[in-house]
ZAKOL-136865 format. One record per atom (N, C-alpha, C): residue in one letter; x, z, y. Coordinates in steps of 0.02 Angstrom, whole numbers, padded with zeros to 5 digits, always signed. Example, Ala and Ser with C-alpha at 12.3 -4.5 7.8 and 13.67 -1.06 7.14 Angstrom:
BEGIN
A+00660+00390-00284 A+00615+00390-00225 A+00660+00390-00165 S+00642+00354-00112 S+00684+00357-00053 S+00645+00394+00002 
***
This chain:
BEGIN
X-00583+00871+00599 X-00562+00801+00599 X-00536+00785+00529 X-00559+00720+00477 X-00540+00696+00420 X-00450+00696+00420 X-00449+00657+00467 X-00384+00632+00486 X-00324+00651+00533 X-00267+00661+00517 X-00212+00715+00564 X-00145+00642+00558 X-00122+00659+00611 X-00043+00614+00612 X-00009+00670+00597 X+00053+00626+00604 X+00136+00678+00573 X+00194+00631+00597 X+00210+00651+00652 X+00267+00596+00670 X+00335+00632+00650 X+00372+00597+00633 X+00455+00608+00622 X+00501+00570+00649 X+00525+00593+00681 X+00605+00579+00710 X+00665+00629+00707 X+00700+00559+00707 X+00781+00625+00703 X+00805+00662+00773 X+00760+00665+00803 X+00785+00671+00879 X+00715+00736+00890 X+00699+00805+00884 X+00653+00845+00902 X+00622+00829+00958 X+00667+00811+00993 X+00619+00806+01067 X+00580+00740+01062 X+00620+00692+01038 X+00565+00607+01032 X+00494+00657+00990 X+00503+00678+00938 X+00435+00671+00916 X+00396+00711+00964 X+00416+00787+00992 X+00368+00828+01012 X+00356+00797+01084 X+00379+00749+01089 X+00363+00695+01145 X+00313+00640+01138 X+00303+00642+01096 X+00256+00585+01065 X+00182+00626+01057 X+00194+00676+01030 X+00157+00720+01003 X+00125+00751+01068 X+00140+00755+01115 X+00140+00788+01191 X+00078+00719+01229 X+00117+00650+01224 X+00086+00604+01239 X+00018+00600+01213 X+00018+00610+01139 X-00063+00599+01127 X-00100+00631+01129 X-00056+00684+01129 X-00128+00746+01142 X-00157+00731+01222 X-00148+00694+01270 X-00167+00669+01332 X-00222+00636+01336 X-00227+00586+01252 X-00299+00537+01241 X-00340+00589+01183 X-00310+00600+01141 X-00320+00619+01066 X-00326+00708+01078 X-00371+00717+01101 X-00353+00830+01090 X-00383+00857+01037 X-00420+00824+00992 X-00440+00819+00932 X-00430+00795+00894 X-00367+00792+00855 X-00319+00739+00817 X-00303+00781+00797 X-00259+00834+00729 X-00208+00866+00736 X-00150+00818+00724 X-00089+00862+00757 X-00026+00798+00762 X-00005+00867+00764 X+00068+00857+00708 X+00118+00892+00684 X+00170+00864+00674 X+00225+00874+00679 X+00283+00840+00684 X+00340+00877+00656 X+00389+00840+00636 X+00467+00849+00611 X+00518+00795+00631 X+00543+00832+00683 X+00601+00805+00721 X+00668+00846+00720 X+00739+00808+00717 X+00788+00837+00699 X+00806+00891+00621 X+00863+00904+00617 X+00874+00937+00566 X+00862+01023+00590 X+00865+01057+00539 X+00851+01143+00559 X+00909+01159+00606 X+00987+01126+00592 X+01018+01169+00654 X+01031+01137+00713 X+00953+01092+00722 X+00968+01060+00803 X+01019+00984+00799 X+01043+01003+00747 X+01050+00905+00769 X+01015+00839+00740 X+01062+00780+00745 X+00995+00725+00753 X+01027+00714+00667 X+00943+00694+00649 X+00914+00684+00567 X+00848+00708+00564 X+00857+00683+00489 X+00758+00723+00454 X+00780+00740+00403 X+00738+00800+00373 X+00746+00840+00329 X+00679+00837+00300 X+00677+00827+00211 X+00610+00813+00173 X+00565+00894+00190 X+00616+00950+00190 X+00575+01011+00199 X+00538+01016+00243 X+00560+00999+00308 X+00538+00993+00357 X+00469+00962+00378 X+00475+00903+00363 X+00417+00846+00351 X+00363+00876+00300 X+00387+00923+00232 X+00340+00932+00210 X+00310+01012+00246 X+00325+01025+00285 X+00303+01083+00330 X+00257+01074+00380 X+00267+01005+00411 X+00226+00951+00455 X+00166+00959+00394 X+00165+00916+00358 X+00121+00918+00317 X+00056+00973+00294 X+00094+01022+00282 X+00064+01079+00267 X+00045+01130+00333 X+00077+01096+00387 X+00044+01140+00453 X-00011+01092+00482 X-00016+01018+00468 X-00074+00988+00493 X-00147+01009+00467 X-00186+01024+00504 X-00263+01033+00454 X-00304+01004+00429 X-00276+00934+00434 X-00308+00874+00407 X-00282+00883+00343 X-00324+00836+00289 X-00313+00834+00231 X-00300+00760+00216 X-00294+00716+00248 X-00283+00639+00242 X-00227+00622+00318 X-00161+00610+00286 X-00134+00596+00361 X-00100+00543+00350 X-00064+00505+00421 X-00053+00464+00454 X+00014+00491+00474 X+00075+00456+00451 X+00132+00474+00472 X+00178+00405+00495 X+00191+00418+00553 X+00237+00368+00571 X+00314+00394+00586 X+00351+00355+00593 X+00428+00373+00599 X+00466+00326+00633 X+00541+00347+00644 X+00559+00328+00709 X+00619+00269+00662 X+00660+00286+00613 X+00704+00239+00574 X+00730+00259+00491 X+00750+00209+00476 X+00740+00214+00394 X+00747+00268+00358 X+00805+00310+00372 X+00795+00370+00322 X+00743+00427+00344 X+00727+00403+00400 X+00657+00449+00391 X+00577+00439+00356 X+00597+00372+00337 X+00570+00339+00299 X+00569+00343+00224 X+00626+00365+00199 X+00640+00385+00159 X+00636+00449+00124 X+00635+00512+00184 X+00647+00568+00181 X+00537+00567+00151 X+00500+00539+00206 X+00453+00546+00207 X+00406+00516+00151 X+00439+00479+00108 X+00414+00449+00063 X+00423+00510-00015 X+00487+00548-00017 X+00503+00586-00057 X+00439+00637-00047 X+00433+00650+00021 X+00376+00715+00064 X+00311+00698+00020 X+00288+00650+00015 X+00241+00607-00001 X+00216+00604-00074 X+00271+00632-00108 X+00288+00656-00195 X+00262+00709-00214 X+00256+00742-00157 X+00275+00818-00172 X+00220+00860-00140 X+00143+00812-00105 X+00099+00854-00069 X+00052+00823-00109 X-00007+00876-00105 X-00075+00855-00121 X-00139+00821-00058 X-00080+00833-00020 X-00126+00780+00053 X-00099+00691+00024 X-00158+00671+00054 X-00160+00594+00055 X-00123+00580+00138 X-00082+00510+00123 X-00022+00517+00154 X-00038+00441+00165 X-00032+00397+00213 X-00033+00340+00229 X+00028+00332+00282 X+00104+00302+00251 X+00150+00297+00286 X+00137+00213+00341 X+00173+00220+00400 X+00162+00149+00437 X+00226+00126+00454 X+00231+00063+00440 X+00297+00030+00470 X+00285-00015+00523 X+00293+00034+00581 X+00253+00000+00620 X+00297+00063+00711 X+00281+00017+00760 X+00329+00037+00818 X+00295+00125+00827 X+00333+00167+00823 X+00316+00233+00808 X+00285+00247+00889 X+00307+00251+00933 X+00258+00290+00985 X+00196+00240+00988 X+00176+00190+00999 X+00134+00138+01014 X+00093+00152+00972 X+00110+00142+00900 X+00056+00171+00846 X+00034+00208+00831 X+00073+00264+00845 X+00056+00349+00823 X+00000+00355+00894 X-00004+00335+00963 X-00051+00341+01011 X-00111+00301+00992 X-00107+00239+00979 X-00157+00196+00971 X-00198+00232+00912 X-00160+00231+00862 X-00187+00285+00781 X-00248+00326+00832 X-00218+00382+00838 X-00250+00444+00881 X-00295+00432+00922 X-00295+00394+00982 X-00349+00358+01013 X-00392+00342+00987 X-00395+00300+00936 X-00454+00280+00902 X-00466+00315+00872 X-00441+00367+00818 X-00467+00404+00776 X-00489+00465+00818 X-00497+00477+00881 X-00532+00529+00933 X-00602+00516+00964 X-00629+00435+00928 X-00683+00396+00950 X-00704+00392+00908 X-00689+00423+00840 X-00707+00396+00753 X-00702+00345+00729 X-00663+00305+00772 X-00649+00225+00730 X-00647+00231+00648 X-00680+00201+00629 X-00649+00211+00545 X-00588+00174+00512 X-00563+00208+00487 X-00475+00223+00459 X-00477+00142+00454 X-00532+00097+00401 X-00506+00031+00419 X-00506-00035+00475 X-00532+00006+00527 X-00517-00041+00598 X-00464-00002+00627 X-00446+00060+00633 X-00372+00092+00644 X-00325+00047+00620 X-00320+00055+00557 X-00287+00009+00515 X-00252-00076+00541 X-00294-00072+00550 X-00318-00158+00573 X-00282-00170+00635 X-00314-00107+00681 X-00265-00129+00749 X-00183-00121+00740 X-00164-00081+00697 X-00093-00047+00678 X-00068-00098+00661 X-00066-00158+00607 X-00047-00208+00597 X-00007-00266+00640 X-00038-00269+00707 X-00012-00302+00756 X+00049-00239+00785 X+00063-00210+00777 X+00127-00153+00794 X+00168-00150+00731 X+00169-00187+00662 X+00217-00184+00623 X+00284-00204+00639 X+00341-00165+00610 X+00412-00193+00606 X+00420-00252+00554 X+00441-00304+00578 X+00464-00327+00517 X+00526-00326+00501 
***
């Protein structure tokens, strides 16, 4: 598969919950995740995220997130890999499923895209 997600939340269980969910539509997606900090409590950590990164087998990913400093954390992540990285501001479980769904049908990245738009935060 071209294309892999990477969800982040500060909460481990939200993401590997999310991550649990799509693999239900999507079983050909890879989806890797970084949730919580290393000693179990709630945050994101850039190491972390860039571990997501480097454990997905996609080489072009799709990362959504749950609130701003993971947004932040993931943007630094984003500095620092040689994967192509397309961050979304956009409602994290809704999108990160919809993403996956379509990209399990081969939608191409710019009608993915397209539908993701109507799920932005403003």
């Amino acid at each position: 598969m071209e294309y892999g997600i990477v969800i982040v939340s500060h909460v481990a269980e939200i993401a590997q919950g999310v991550q649990r969910l799509i693999k239900q539509v999507a079983q050909d997606v890879p989806v890797t995740t970084a949730g919580g900090l290393a000693n179990g409590e709630v945050g994101t950590e850039m190491q972390r995220i860039m571990q997501a990164f480097d454990d997905n087998e996609a080489d072009k990913l799709l990362a959504f997130y749950d609130l701003g400093s993971a947004k932040m954390n993931l943007e630094m992540a984003m500095e620092m890999t040689a994967k192509e990285v397309k961050l979304y501001d956009t409602a994290l479980v809704e999108s990160a499923y919809s993403a996956a769904a379509l990209l399990q049908v081969n939608t191409k990245i710019d009608d993915v895209e397209e539908q993701l738009q109507d799920l932005k935060i403003k």
